[in-house]
Wavefront OBJ file of the C-alpha trace (Angstrom):
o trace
v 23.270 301.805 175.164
v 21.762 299.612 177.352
v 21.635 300.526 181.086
v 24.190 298.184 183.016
v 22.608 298.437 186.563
v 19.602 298.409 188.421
v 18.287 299.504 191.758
v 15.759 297.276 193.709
v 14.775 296.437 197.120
v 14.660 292.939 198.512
v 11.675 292.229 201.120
v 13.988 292.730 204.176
v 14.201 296.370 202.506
v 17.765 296.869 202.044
v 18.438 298.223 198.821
v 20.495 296.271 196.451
v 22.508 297.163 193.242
v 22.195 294.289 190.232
v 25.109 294.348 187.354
v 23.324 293.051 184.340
v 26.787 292.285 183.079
v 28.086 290.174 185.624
v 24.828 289.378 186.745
v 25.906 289.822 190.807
v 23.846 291.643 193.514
v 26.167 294.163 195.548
v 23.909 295.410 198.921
v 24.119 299.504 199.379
v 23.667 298.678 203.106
v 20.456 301.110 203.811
v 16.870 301.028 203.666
v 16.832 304.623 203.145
v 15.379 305.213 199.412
v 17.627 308.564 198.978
v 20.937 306.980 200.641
v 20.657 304.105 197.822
v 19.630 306.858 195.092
v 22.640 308.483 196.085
v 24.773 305.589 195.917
v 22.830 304.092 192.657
v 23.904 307.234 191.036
v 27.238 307.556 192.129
v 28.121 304.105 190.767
v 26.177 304.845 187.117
v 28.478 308.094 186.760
v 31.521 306.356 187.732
v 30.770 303.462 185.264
v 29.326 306.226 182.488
v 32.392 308.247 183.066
v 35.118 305.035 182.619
v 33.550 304.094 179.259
v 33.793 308.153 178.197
v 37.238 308.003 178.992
v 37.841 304.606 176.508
v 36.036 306.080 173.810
v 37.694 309.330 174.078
v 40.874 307.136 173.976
v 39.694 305.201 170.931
v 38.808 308.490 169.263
v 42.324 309.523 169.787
v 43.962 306.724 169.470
v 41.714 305.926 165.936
v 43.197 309.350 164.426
v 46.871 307.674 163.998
v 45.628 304.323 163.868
v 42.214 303.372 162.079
v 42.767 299.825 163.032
v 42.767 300.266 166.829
v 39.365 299.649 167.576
v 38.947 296.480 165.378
v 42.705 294.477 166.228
v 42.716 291.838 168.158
v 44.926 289.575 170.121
v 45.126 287.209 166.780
v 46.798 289.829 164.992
v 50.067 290.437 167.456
v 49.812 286.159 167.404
v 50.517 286.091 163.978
v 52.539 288.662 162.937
v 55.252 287.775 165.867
v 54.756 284.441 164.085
v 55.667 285.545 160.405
v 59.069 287.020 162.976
v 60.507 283.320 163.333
v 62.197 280.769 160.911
v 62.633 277.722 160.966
v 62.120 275.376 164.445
v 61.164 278.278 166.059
v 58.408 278.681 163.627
v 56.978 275.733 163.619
v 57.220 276.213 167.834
v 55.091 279.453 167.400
v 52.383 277.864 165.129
v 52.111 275.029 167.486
v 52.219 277.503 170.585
v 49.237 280.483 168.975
v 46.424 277.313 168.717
v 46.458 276.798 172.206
v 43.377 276.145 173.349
v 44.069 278.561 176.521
v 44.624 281.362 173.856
v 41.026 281.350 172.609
v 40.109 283.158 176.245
v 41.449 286.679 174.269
v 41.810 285.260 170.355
v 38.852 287.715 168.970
v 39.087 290.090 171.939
v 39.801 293.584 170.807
v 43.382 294.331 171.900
v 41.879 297.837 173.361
v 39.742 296.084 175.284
v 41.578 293.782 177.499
v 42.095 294.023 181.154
v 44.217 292.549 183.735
v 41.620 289.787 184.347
v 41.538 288.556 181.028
v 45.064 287.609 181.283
v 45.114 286.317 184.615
v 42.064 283.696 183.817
v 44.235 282.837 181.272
v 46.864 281.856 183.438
v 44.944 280.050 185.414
v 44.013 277.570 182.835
v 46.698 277.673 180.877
v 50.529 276.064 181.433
v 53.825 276.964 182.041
v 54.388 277.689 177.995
v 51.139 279.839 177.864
v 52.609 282.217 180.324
v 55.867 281.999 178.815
v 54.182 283.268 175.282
v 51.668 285.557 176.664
v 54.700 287.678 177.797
v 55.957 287.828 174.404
v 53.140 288.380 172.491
v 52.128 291.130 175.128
v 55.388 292.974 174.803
v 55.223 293.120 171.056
v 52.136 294.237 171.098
v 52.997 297.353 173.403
v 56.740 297.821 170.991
v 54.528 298.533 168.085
v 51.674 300.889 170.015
v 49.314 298.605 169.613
v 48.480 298.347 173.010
v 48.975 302.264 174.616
v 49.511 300.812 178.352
v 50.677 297.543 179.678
v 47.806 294.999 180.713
v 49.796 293.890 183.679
v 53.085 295.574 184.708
v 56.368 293.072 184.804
v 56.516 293.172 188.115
v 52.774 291.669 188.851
v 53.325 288.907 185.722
v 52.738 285.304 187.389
v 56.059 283.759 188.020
v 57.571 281.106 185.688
v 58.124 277.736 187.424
v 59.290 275.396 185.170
v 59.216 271.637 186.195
v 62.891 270.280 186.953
v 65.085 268.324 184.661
v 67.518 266.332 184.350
v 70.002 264.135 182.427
v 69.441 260.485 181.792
v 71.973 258.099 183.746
v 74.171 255.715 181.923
v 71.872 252.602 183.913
v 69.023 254.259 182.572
v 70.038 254.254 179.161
v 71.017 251.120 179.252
v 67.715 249.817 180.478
v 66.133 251.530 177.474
v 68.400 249.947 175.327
v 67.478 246.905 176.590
v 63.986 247.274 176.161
v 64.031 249.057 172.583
v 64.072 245.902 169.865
v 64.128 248.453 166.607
v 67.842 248.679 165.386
v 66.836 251.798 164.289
v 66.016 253.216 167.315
v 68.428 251.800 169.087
v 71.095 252.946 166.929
v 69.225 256.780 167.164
v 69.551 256.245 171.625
v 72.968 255.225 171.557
v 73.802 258.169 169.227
v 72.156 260.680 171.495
v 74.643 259.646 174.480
v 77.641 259.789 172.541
v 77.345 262.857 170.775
v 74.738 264.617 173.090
v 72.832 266.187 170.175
v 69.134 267.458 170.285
v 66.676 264.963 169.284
v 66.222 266.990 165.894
v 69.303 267.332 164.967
v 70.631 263.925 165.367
v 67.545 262.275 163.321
v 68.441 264.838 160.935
v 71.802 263.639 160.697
v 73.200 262.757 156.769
v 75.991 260.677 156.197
v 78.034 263.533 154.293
v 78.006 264.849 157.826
v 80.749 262.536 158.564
v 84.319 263.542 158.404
v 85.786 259.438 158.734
v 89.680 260.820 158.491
v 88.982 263.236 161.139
v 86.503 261.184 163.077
v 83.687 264.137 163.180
v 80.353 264.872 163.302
v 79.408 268.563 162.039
v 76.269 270.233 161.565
v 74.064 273.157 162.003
v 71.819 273.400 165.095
v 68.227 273.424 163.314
v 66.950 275.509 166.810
v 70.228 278.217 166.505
v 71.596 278.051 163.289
v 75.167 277.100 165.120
v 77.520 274.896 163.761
v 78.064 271.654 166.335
v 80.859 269.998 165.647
v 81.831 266.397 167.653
v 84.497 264.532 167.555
v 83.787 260.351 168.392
v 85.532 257.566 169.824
v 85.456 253.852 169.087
v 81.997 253.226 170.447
v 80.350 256.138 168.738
v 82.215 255.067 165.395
v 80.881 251.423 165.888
v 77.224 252.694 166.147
v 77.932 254.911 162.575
v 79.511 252.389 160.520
v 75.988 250.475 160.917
v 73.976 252.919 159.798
v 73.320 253.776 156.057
v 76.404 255.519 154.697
v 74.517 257.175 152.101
v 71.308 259.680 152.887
v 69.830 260.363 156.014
v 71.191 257.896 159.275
v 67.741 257.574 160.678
v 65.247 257.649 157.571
v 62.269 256.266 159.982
v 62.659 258.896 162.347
v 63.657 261.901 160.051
v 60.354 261.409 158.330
v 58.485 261.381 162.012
v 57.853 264.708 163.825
v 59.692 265.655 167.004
v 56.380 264.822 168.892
v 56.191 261.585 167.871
v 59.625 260.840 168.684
v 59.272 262.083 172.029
v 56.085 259.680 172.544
v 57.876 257.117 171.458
v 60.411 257.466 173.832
v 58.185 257.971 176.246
v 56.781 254.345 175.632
v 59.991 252.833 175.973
v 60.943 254.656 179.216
v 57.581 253.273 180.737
v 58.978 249.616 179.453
v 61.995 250.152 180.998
v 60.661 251.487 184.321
v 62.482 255.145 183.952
v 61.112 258.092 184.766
v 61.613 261.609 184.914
v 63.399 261.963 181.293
v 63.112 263.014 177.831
v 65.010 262.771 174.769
v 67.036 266.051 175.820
v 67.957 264.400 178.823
v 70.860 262.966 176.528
v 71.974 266.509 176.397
v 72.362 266.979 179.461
v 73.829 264.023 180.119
v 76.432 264.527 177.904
v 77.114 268.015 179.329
v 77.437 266.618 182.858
v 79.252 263.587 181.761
v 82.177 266.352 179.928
v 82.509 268.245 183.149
v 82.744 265.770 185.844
v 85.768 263.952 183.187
v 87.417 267.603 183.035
v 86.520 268.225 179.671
v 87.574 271.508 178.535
v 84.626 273.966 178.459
v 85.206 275.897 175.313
v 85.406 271.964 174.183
v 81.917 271.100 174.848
v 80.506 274.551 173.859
v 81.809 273.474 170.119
v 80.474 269.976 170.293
v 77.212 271.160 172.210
v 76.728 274.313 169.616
v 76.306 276.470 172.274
v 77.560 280.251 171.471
v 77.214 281.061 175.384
v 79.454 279.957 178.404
v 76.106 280.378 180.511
v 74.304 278.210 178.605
v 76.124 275.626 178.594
v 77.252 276.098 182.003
v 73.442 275.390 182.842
v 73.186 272.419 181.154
v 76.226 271.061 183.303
v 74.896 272.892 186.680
v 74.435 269.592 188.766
v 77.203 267.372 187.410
v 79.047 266.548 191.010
v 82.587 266.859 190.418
v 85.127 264.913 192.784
v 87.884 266.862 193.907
v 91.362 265.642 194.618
v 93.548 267.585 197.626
v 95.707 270.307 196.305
v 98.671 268.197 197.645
v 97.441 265.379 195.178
v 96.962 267.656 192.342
v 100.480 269.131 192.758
v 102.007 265.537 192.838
v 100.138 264.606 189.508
v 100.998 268.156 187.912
v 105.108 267.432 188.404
v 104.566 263.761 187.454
v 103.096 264.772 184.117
v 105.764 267.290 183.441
v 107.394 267.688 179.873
v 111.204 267.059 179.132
v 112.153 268.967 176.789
v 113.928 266.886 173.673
v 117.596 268.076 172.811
v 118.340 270.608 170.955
v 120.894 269.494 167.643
v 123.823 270.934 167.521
v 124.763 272.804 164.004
v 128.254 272.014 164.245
v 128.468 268.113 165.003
v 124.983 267.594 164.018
v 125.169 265.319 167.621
v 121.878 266.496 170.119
v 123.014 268.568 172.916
v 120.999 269.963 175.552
v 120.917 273.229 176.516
v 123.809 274.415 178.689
v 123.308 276.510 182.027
v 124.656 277.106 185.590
v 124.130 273.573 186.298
v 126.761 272.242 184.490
v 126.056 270.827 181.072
v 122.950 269.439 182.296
v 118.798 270.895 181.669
v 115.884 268.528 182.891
v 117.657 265.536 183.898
v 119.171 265.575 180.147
v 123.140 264.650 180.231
v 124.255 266.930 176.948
v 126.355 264.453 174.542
v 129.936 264.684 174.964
v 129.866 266.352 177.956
l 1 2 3 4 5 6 7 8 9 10 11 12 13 14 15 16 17 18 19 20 21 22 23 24 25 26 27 28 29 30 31 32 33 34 35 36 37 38 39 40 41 42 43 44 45 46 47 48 49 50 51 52 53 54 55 56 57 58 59 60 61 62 63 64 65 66 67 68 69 70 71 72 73 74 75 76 77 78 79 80 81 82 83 84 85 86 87 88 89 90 91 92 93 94 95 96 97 98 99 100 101 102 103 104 105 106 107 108 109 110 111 112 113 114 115 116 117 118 119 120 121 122 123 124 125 126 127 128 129 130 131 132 133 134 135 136 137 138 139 140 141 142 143 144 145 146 147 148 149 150 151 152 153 154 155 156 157 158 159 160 161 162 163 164 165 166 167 168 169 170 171 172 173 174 175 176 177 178 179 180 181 182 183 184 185 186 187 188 189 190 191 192 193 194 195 196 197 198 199 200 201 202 203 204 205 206 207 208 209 210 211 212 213 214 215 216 217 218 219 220 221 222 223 224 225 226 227 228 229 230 231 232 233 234 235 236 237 238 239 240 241 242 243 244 245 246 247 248 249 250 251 252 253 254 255 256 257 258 259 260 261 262 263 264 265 266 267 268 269 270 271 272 273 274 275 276 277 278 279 280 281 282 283 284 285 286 287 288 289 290 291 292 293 294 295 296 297 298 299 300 301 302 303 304 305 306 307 308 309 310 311 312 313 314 315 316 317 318 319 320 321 322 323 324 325 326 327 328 329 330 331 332 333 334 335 336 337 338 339 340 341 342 343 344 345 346 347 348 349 350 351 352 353 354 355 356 357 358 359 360 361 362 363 364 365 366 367 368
């Protein structure tokens, strides 16, 4: 094995160490010859003894495991990979050819340290921390990797960038601007029903329920069953579109990205910022809970299974408030009467009968 450092003296005669691996000079701080000697040594054993101890450990480790040695980070990649179905698939394939991944692709899992990782970071995004996490925990689930690289609490934090829902001006401005019916008809769609991008281009026409004035399907990202009810507007928009096959042929046979860039290119024609095609979503979300919608509602028509999800999508709708006193007012306004009862005998509708003298409600009780 080849020697990793080197003792020399530079002409002001302090001694210097040189680490043909990293290729930096470290001074010992002495021109004694037998102080840097000492400290030459010192540093050798401590380097000769770390790489005894990881070959001891592959040794070990190699007795259980003949692959240990040879597995790299590609492996964990793929194998989490073959874990997924469907969108989430297809997000993991996309996600494992990151460029930022090829930092540790062929690295021998064994091998890694913290600083691999963290250079990683550096160059990577928001998503390759997001992943690196996963793949790193699977990896140390299945003993694969005996100790963590970097302990949870020292992982980088995860910012992600802020969103938001589109505003009803905004749409309309990208309305406006988009001159495919198409599309158009695909935009208008997303703020009515508030589906994902996916799932609405995915949309057939046997996913219509015309009696009961419904849109139902399952969630390509969760499997869920979403199921919308729609108004006049919505209905308008669907009786234009083909009523046999797929709504949105054009985009169906597009990916996801492409949609996106495309309505990317229309928000920069309309002069909107800020929002993507799951800012419908959350528009619709917001848009249910400042009108009162019932929660357990929108949770049905979003597909969401949890209350905290959805409650997140709806987190910065601003709800206006009326005064208790105004609430009460509106409460005994809206209050039910009762209908009479009929009376077996006479067949004639009575009202129920109490202490207040023939009369329930405000009802006067026939014959009376």
């Amino acid at each position: 094995m080849k020697q990793r450092f080197r003792l020399y003296r530079r002409k002001g005669g302090i001694y210097y160490l040189h680490d043909s691996q990293s290729g930096k000079q470290t001074s010992l701080g002495t021109r004694h010859r037998s102080e840097a000697v000492e400290l030459f040594s010192a540093r050798l054993q401590a380097h000769r003894q770390a790489h005894l101890n990881l070959q001891l450990a592959r040794t070990y480790l190699a007795a259980t495991d003949p692959m240990v040695a040879k597995r790299t980070w590609q492996v964990p990649m793929e194998e989490l990979a073959k874990t997924k179905r469907g969108a989430t698939l297809e997000r993991w394939q996309y996600v494992i050819k990151d460029k930022a991944f090829d930092l540790i692709r062929n690295l021998p899992i064994l091998e890694t340290q913290a600083e691999h990782f963290l250079k990683m970071l550096q160059v990577g995004t928001i998503s390759t921390n997001v992943f690196l996490r996963r793949i790193h925990n699977f990896a140390l689930d299945l003993g694969w990797l005996p100790w963590p690289v970097i302990v949870k609490r020292q992982w980088p934090g995860i910012h992600f960038q802020e969103k938001r829902a589109i505003t009803h001006a905004e749409h309309l401005a990208v309305l406006e601007r988009e001159k495919n019916p198409e599309r158009k008809a695909f935009y208008e769609l997303c703020w009515h029903l508030g589906g994902s991008q996916s799932d609405i281009a995915n949309l057939q026409a046997d996913n219509i329920d015309w009696e009961a004035k419904v849109v139902s399907f399952a969630r390509k990202k969760s499997r869920s069953i979403a199921m919308i009810h729609f108004g006049e507007e919505a209905e308008k928009i669907l009786r234009g579109l083909p009523q046999q096959g797929p709504l949105f042929p054009e985009f169906k046979a597009i990916g996801a990205g492409h949609r996106a860039t495309e309505f990317k290119r229309i928000c920069g024609r309309a002069n909107v910022s800020g929002v993507s095609l799951h800012s419908y979503r959350y528009a619709w979300a917001e848009r249910a809970k400042v009108c009162g919608y019932p929660e357990r509602f929108a949770q049905e028509a979003l597909g969401h299974n949890s209350k905290a999800v959805h409650r997140a999508y709806a987190r910065k709708a601003k709800v206006k408030l009326p005064s208790l006193e105004t609430y009460e007012k509106r409460s005994r306004e809206a209050e039910v009467i009762p209908m009479p009862i009929p009376d077996g005998n006479s067949g004639l509708p009575v009202a129920s009968r109490g202490s207040n003298g023939g009369r329930q409600n405000g009802i006067q009780a026939v014959g009376a």
